[in-house]
Structures are given as C-alpha cells and as structure tokens.
N, C-alpha and C positions, 0 to 999 in steps of 0.2 A: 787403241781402237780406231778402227779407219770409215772414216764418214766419206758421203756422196751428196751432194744438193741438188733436188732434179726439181727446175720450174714448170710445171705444166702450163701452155697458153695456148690455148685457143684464138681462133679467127672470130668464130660464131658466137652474136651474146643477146642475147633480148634487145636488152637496154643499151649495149654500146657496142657494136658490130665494129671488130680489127680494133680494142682497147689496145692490145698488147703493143700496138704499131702506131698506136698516137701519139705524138710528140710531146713532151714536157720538158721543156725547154728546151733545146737542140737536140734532146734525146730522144728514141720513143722510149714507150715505159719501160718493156722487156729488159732494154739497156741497162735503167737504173736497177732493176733486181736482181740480174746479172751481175754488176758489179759490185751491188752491197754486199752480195752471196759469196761472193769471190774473196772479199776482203776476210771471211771467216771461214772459208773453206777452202783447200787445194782444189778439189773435184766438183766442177760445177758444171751443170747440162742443162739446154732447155729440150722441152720433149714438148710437141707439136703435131697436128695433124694438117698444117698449112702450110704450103712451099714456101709463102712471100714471108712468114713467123721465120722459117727456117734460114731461108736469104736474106732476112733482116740479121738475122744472129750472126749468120756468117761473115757481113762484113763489119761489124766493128769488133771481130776477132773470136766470138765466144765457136762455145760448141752447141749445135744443136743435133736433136736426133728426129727422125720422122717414124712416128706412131699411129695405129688403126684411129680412123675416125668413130668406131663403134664402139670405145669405151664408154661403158655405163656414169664413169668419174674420174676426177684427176688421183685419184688415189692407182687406179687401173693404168694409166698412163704412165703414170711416175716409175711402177715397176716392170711396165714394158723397154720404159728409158734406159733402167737403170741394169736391167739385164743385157740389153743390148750392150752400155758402154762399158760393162764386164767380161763381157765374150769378145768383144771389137781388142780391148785394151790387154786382156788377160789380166784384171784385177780383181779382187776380191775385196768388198767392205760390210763391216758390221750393221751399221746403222745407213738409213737410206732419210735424207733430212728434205720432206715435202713444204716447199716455197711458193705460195701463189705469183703466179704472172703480174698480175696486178697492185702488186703493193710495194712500190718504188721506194718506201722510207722503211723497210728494214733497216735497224741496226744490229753492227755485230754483236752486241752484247746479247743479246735474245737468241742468234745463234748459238753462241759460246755456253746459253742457260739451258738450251735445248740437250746442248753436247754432254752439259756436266748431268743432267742426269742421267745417264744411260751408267754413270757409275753404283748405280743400286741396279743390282741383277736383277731384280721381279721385276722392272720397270719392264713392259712389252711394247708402249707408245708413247709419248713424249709430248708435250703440247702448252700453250701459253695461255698466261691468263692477265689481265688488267682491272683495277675496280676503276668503276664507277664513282665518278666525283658528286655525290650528292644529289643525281640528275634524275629522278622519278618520271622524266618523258623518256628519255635513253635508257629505260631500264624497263620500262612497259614498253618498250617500241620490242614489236616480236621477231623484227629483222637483226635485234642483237641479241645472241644466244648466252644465258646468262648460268652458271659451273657451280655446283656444289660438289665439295671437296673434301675428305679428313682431314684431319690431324698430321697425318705423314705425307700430306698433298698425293694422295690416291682420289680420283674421279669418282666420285658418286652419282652424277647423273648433270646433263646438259638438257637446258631445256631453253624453248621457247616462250612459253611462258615464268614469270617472276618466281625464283624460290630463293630461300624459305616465303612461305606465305605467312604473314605475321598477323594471327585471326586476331588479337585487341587491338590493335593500333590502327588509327586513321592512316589507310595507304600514304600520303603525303608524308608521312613520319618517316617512313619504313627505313630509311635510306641513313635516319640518324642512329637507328638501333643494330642494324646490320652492312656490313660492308658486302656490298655485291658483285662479282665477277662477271665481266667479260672475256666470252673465251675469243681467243685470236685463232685465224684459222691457218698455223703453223703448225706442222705433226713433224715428227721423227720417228723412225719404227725400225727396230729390230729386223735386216733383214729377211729372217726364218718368218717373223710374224706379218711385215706386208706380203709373201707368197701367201703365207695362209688366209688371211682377211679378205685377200680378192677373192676366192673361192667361197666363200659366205655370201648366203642369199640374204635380200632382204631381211630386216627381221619387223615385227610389228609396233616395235616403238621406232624405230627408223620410219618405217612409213607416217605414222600417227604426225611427228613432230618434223618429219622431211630434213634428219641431220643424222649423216653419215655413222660419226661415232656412236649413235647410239647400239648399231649394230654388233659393234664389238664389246661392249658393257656386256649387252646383252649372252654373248657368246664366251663372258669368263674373263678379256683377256684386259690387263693390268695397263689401265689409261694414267699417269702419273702429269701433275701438273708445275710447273715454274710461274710465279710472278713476278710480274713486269710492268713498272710506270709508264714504259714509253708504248707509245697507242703511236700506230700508224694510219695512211689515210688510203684503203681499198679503190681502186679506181672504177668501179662498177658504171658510171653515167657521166657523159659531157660533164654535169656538173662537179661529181669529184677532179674532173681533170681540171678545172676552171680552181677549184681550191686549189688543189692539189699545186700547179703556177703561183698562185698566193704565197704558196710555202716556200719556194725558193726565193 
C-alpha cells in the first residue's frame, strides 16, 4: 500500500499569525513536522497558500506545493496537494496521510498506527486517539474534542462536549469510572474517499459542534480509530511555542 503525508500550513491564524514559520529552536515549526513525517514516510509535501511557507520549505530541502487560498479546510488543501504531486510525479498512492503544520512532536509510531490500520478494508479514515489522565478540567475543556468508540474501534461520534455522560455520579468522579478520549487531529483517508468528502456539504452536526468529521459520520463513511499514549503539543499561541522550547 503506497502512502503520501501532506502538511497543510498556513500563514493566517487568529491567535498566532506565520506559526508555521516560528522558530523553535533553530528550526521553524513546519521544519520539525517535515522531518518527523519524513522519518515514517517516503512521500512527504507541504501544501500551502503562502510564498514565504513555500520558500521556507524550500530551503531546508523539503517539498512544498502552492495551493488556492479559498479552501473551506485543511482537509481541501491536503487533496489539492496531493493531486497535484501525482500528476507532477506520475504517482499513484492508496492512502493520503493528513499531518497538521503545527504539531512539531509527531512521532513515527503514530504514523506507523495510522498506516496499520488501513489493513481492514472498511476502514474509509483513519484517526488517533489519547485518554485522558484523570484530568476533569481537560476533559470539560470544550477546546479538547473528546471519541467515543466500539468495540472494533469504529467512531461513534466526537464531540465537544464530555461523553459518556455519567447521570449518578458526582462529575468529579467521572474520570475514575470511565476512561476518556482525546481525539488528535491526525486523519489518513482512503484516497477514493478524501475526493469524495470534499464534495460534501456541511452537515448539521458539523455546524452544531464546529468539527469537521462529524460530517462524514454523518454521510455513512467508516471513521476507524488507533490509540496512542503519546500526546503531542499543537502550537496554536506564543504560548504553546514558549512550552513547546521547554520540551526540548
């Protein structure tokens, strides 16, 4: 099975305007997810709507590709990249592996756990998850999107608010009677099924809860999940890049 990793990174951020191009350590970030990506994948691209994201890549060797600024999400962008460096290279690959820009402490094993499930055929997307260490703020905190899951780790629904909702027990408990996920927002997708997904409109729990996948729950298609102890640090604000130095 032939895999592709396309970094989507933008310029433009609320909270932290050119993250991709901030240094951490002698590095900008782009760099580190570049190479962690690299270390688990042959096929690695970042895909960009900024010349200076694009001129960054270029000189410490990687590839990048330049993409519509009008993409609705990185999801859009990922498969404009990824078609592009098929048609450029004359390749074909099965699975298209979606890497956020911003998350410099990828390791390859989370790659490798993304890779191995695409060996169950229904699997249509591919996606990580982490529990939660006991921490009833970071599990009500609605900025961390929390996975329920079966038995066979097929997606049951991602939300922003806390599930299961445990109706006898003191919330404060919750966390010792159930183990709770965090989803990480690393996808892998079938690439028949990212053509199709970008062509779905909104759906109405997508909007309700403002989280991409729920659109594709919604539309049928087979969200399959891996778990993963190792939790990475999202470089969203000055201050994660301020940890984020801490950790090296």
């Amino acid at each position: 099975m032939n895999f592709l990793t396309v970094i989507p990174a933008r310029y433009a951020s609320t909270r932290f305007p050119g993250k991709p191009l901030a240094l951490l350590g002698a590095k900008p970030v782009v760099q580190w997810v570049y190479e962690r990506a690299k270390e688990a994948c042959d096929h690695v691209v970042v895909a960009t709507d900024d010349a200076r994201i694009a001129e960054a890549v270029d000189e410490f060797g990687g590839i990048a590709i330049m993409t519509s600024p009008d993409h609705p999400s990185g999801t859009d962008r990922c498969l404009e990249a990824a078609e592009a460096y098929m048609a450029y290279n004359g390749l074909d690959f099965d699975v298209v592996i979606n890497v956020q820009g911003d998350e410099p402490f990828i390791v390859t094993e989370q790659v490798e756990l993304l890779k191995s499930l695409f060996d169950n055929k229904t699997v249509d997307i591919a996606t990580l998850v982490s529990p939660f260490v006991n921490d009833m703020e970071a599990i009500f905190n609605p900025n961390n999107v929390k996975v329920s899951f079966a038995k066979n780790g097929k997606a049951l629904y991602f939300s922003r608010s806390v599930i299961p909702y445990y109706r006898d027990e003191d919330f404060k408990l919750w966390a010792k009677h159930h183990t709770y996920y965090h989803h990480l927002g690393m996808y892998a997708y079938r690439l028949s099924v990212l053509q199709e997904i970008t062509q779905l409109l909104p759906s109405s729990l997508e909007k309700a809860e403002s989280l991409e996948q729920l659109r594709w729950l919604e539309n049928g298609y087979n969200i399959y999940i891996g778990k993963t102890t190792k939790r990475s640090i999202g470089i969203d604000t000055p201050e994660d890049l301020a940890e984020a130095e801490a950790m090296l």
